[in-house]
N, C-alpha and C positions, 0 to 999 in steps of 0.2 A: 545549381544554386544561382547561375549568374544570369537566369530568367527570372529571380524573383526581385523585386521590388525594392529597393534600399531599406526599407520601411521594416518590410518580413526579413532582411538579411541581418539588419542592427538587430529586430527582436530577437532571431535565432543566437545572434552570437551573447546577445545579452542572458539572455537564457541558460544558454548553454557554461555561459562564465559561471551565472549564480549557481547552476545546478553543481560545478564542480569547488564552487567554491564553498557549495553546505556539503557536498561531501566529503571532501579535504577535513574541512571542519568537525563534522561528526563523525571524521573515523579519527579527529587526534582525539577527538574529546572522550569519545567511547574507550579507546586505548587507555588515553590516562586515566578515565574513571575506572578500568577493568584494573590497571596497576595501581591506583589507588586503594581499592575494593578488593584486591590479592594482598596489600603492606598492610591496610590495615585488619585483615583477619591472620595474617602470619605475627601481626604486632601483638595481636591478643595472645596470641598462642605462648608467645615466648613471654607477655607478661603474667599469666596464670603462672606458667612452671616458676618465674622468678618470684611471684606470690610466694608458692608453695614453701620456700626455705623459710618464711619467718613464721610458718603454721607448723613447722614439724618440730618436734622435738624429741629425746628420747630420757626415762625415771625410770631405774634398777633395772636396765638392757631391755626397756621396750619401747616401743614405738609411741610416741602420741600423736594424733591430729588434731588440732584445733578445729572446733564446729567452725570457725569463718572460714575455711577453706572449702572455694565453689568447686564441686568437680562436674559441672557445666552450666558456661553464661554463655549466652548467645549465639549458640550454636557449635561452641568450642569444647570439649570434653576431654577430662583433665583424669587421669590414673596414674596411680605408684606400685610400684613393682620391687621385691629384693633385689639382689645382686641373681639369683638364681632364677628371677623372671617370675617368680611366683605375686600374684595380684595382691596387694595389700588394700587398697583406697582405691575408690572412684568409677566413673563408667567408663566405656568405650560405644563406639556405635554397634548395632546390631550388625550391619553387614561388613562391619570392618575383619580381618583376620588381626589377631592382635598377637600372632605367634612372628612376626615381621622383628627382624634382628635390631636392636636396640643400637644408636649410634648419636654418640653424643655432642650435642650443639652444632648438629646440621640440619637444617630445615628440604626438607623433601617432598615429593608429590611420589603418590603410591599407587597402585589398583589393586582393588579389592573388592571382590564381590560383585564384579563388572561396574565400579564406580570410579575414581578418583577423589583421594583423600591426600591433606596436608598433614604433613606428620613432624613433630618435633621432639626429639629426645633430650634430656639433661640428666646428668649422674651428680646426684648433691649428698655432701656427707653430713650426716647427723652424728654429732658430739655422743657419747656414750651407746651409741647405737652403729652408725658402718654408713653404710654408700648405699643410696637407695636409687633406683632409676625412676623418675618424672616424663611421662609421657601425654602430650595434648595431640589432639587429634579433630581435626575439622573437616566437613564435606567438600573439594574443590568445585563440583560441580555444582553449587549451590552459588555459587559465585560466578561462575559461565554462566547457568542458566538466566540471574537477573542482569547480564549483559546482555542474553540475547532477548530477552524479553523485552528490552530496552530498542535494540535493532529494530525487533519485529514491529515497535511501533514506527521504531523512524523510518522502516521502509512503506509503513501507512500513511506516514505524513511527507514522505520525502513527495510520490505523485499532488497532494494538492499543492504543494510549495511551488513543484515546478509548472503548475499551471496559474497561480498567482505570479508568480515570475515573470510567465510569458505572457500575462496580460497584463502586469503593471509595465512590466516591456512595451508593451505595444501601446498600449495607451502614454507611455512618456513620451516615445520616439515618433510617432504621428503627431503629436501633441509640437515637439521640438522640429519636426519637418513641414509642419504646417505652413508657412510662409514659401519653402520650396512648391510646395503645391499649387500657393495663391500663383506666386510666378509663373509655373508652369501654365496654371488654366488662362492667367492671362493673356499672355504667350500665345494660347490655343486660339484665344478669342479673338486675337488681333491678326493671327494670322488665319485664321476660317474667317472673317469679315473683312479683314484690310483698313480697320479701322486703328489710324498709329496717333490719331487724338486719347484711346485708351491708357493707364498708367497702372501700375501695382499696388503702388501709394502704401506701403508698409509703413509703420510706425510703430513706435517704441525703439528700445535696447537697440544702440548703435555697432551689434555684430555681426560678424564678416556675412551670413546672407542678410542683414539688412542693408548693410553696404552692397553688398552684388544688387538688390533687387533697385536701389538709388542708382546704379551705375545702368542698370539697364532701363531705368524710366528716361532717365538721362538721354542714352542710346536712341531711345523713342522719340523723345523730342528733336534730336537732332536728325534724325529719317524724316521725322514729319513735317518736321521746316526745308527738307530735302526734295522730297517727293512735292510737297504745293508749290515751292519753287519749279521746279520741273513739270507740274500741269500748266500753272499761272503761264510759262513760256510759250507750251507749246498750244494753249488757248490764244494768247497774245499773236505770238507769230502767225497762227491761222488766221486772223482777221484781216493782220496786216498786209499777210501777204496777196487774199482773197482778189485784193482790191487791185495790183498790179497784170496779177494773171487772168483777172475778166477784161482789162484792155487789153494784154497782148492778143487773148484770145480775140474779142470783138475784133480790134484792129488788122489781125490776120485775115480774119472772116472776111471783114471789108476791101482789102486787097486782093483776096481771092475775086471775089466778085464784081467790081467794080474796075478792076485791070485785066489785063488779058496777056500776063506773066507767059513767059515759054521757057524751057529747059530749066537751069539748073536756078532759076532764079523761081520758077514755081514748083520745083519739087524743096526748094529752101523756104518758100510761104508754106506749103503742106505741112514740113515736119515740125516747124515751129507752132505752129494752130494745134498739131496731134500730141505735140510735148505740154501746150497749153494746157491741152481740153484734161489729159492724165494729171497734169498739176494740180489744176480745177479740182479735178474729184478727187486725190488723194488731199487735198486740204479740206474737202466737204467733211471727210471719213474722219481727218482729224481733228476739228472744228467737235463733231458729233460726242466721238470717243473721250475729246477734253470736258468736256461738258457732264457726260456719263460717270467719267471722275469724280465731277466735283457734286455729284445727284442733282443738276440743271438737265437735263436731257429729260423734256416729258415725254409719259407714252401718253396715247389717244388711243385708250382701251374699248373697241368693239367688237362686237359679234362678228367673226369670222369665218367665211367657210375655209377650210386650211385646204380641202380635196381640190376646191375649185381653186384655188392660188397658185399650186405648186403645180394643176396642169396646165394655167397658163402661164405660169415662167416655164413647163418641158418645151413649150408649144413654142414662145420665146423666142427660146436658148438653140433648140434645134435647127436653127436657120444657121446658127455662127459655126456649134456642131460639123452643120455639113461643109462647110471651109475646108475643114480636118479630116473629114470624111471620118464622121463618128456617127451613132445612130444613138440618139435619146429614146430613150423607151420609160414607160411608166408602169403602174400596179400597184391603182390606188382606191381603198375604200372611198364611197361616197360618202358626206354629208357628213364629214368631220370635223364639229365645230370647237373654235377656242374664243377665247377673250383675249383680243390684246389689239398691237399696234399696226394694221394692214402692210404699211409700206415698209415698218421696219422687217414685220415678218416675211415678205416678201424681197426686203432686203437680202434674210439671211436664206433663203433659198438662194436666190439667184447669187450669191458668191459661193457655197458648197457646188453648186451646178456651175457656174464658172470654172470654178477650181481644178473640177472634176473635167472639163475639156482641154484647159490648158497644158493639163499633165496629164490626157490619154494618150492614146497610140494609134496614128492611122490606119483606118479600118475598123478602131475599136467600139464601145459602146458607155454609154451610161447610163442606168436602171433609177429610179426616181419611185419608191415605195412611201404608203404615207399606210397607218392602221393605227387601229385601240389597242390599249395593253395597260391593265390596268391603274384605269382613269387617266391615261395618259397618250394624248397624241406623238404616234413614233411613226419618225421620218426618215428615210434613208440616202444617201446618196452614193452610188457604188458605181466602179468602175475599174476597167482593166486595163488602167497606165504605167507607168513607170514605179507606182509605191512610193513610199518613205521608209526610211532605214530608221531602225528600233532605234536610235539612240536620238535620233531627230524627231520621233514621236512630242515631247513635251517641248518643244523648243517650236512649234507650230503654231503654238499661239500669240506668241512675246512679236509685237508689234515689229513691223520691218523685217521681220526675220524671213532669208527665200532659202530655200533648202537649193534648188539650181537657179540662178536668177536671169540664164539663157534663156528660160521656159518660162517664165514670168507672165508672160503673154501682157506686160507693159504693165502690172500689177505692184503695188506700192509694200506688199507682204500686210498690208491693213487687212484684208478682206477675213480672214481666221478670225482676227482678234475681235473684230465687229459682230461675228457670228457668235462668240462665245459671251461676247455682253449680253447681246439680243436674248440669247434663251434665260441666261441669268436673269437679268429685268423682267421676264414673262414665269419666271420660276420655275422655269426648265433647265437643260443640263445638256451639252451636247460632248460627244465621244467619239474615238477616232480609231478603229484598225485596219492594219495596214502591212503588207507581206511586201519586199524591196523588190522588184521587177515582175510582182503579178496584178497590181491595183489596189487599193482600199477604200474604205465604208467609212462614211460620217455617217451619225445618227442624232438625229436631235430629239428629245424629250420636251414636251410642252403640255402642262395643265388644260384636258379637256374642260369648256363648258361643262357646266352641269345645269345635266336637264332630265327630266322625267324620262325622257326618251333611252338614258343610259344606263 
């Protein structure tokens, strides 16, 4: 039950109260109508006999009955017998045995004739006449039967009760959870988009989930005054900083050149120009990324061949490769077209294939696959370095983040998260597996062109 739904859990239990609480219900009410429906036919019974004494009378030692005495209403059957049991008045039932010992002002249940019968006795004395015995006698199973016949309906109406139940259930409680839902999808919405301008905006009745869902629009505005504060910076700082790090750079350059530095005085101009030039491009990366935030970053959507881009980044890359002595290799269909941004796309190659050299293994390789797969250009980027460890999987994207930052290869931890915008913006998707000391596979997904050809 605790994979179902809150929605199906409230209906069940809602359900399940009603249904015990019509049965509760209709077995007190059945009971007491059965003992109702038992007092009042044993009531009859002893008021026929009590009749009987003002109908009898006895003139010159004999019996008389009055015509107004019923010897059977409503199912109750009323006879008088001597002292020696012989029948004087009235009937009995057919199947009754009425040789049954006579006992006075006790009311009894009897079997007889394979039935059960209500039986009551009274010994009344008549003035000039003696002690005569009064016997009524009724069917009790005439009285079970219209209880159960009563049952048998309620157990025909019990099943639609309990599926009205559980659909007035379901429909109150969907009905009453509805604004948890609006939350939630919102929720979904802002978190599948990243859009935290989004709100719940419930209104009406000021209780506790309209209040949670006020406390979480709340929540959202203060994230989203959060997060713009936090692009607006790191857009700001890039600009600002742009501007310093292209003179130190130029001005290194121009020292290198224009002087003739030796020892530790130009290995001091080198590392400063090489901290530059990495400064440089890691504020290019952030500058881009700030921008992609705020939806300023255009693409320059054209006809691309993807085949021919990613064998001239292998063709590239395979020069820096051999430093490391790694061997780039390719295994790529021809004439693989997309729509999109050239440079960007060729951006995000060239940092999966970076990536993939800075974390191989001397001697190693990297494989560079591009193919069709339904209506979509899939890209590969594989290799046999060091890995990442399963728990460092999603933590690969989140900007800056170096899983060894020895191995860097003077890398800003930007180059992932640019690759993961890039396919996003192009309406693709890119994916990462990866085993800890055997290598792993990017794969990027990018919307083929469409063209008659496909």
């Amino acid at each position: 039950m605790k994979h179902l739904s809150i929605t199906l859990r409230v209906t069940l239990l809602y359900t399940l109260f009603m249904v015990l609480l019509a049965g509760l219900s209709l077995g007190f009410l059945f009971h007491a109508g059965a003992q109702s429906a038992r007092q009042t036919r044993l009531d009859r019974m002893q008021q026929m006999v009590e009749d009987s004494r003002r109908n009898l009378e006895a003139k010159d030692g004999e019996l008389e009955i009055d015509r107004d005495l019923e010897a059977f209403d409503d199912g109750v059957y009323l006879s008088l017998y001597d002292t020696a049991g012989v029948p004087l008045y009235g009937f009995v039932p057919r199947d009754f045995d009425n040789s049954v010992v006579f006992d006075a002002g006790t009311l009894r249940t009897v079997e007889s004739g394979g039935r059960s019968w209500y039986l009551y006795d009274e010994q009344i004395t008549v003035e000039e006449y003696g002690a005569v015995w009064v016997r009524s006698v009724a069917a009790a199973d005439a009285v079970d039967a219209t209880i159960g016949t009563l049952w048998h309906w309620a157990l025909l109406v019990l099943p639609v009760f309990v599926v009205l139940a559980a659909v007035c259930g379901y429909l109150l409680t969907r009905r009453a959870f509805a604004p948890v839902r609006q939350i939630t999808q919102t929720a979904k919405e802002i978190g599948a988009g990243g859009d935290l301008s989004r709100r719940i905006g419930l209104a009406g009745s000021g209780d506790e989930i309209h209040t949670l869902a006020a406390e979480f629009d709340a929540m959202f505005a203060r994230l989203e005054d959060a997060f713009r504060r936090e692009k607006q910076f790191t857009d700001d700082a890039s600009h600002e900083l742009r501007t310093p790090t292209a003179v130190i750079l130029s001005q290194s350059e121009y020292a290198l050149e224009q002087t003739h530095p030796a020892g530790e005085t130009r290995a001091a101009l080198e590392s400063i120009h090489a901290q530059a030039a990495r400064m440089a491009a890691m504020l290019s990366q952030l500058l881009m990324l700030a921008r992609a935030d705020k939806g300023r970053q255009p693409l320059h959507r054209e006809r691309v061949d993807l085949s021919e881009l990613v064998q001239m980044v292998a063709e590239t890359e395979a020069e820096q490769a051999e430093k490391q002595k790694i061997t780039v290799r390719t295994r790529l269909e021809p004439g693989v077209m997309v729509q999109g941004d050239e440079t960007l796309l060729m951006r995000l190659v060239i940092n999966l294939t970076e990536n993939a050299i800075h974390y191989g293994r001397p001697g190693g390789w990297v494989l560079l696959t591009l193919g069709r797969q339904g209506g979509y250009a899939v890209g590969t980027v594989q290799d046999n370095g060091i890995g990442i460890a399963p728990e460092n999987l999603d933590k690969i994207w989140q900007r800056f983040w170096q899983a060894d930052a020895a191995r860097s290869g003077g890398g800003a931890g930007l180059g992932l998260s640019m690759v993961q915008w890039i396919a996003r913006a192009h309406g693709g998707r890119v994916t990462v597996e990866s085993t800890l000391g055997t290598g792993s596979t990017f794969t990027f997904f990018l919307p083929c062109e469409k063209t008659e050809n496909l």
